[in-house]
N, C-alpha and C positions, 0 to 999 in steps of 0.2 A: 566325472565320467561323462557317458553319452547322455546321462539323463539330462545334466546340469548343461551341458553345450547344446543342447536343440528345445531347452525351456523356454516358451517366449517367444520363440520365432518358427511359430506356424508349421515346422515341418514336421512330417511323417519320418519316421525312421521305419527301418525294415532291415535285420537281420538273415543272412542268409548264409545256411551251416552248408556245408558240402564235406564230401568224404577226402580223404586223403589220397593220393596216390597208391598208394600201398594196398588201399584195403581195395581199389577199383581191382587193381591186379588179382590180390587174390582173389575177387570174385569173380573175372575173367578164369585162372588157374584153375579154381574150383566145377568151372563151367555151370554155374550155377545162373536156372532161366531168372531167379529175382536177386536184385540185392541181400546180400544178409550183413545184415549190421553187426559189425566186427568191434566199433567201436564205443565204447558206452559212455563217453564224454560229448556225444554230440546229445544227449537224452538229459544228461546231465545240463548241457546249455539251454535245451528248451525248457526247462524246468525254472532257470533260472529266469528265463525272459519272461514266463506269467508274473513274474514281481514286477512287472514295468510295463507302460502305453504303449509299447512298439512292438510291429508285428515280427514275430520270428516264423520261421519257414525252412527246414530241411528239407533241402534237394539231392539227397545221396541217391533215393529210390532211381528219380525222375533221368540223373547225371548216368545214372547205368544201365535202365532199363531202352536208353535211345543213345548211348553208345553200344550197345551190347546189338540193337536192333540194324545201326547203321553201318556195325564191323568197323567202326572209328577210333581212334586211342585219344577218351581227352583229355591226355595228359602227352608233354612231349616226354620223350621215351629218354630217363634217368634225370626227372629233371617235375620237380613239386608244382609248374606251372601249366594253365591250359592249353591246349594245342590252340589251333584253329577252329578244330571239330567241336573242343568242348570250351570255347566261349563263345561260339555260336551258341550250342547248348542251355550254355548259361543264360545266356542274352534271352533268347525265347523263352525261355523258363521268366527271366525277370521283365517281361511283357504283359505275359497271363499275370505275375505276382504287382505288377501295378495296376492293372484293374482289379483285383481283391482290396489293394490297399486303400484306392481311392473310394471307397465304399466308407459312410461317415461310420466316426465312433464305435470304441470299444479296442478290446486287445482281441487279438489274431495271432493267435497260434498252432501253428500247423506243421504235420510232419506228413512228409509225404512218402512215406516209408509203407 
């Protein structure tokens, strides 16, 4: 697995959970001003990453509370990929998460929920 392919050779791994399409909408639908975690398999995954040196990091909160703020859809519309809006999104989000990561030693786990 990932542990056994980044042994040895110096990198940082960093996991990044994000919501699905489905549940952005209905949290749109629901007009709801925070995210609400719809689904419990991303809780599931940070749980799993404290068993391992790589930093994991849910971006559901961060992915809706700045589309929700911009009136942007980041997802294209019938279709499980980012728009434009939300890999920008992503992108700045994974900015801030590499200066966290380059910070030496230990596991990072974070939900930003």
């Amino acid at each position: 697995g990932l542990v056994e392919i980044s042994r040895g050779r110096g990198w940082r791994v960093s996991i990044v959970i994000h919501p699905d399409d489905a549940e952005i909408y209905a949290n749109f639908a629901a007009r709801a001003s925070r995210f609400n975690d719809l689904d419990p398999r991303r809780a599931d995954a940070l749980e799993i990453c404290k068993e391992y040196t790589f930093s994991c990091v849910d971006i559901s909160r961060f992915i809706y509370e700045r589309s929700l703020a911009e009136g942007k859809n980041p997802y294209f519309i019938n279709n499980r990929h980012f728009s434009i809006a939300g890999t920008r999104i992503v992108a700045e989000n994974f900015v801030t998460l590499t200066k966290q990561v380059a910070q030496p030693a230990g596991v990072s786990t974070v939900s930003q929920r």
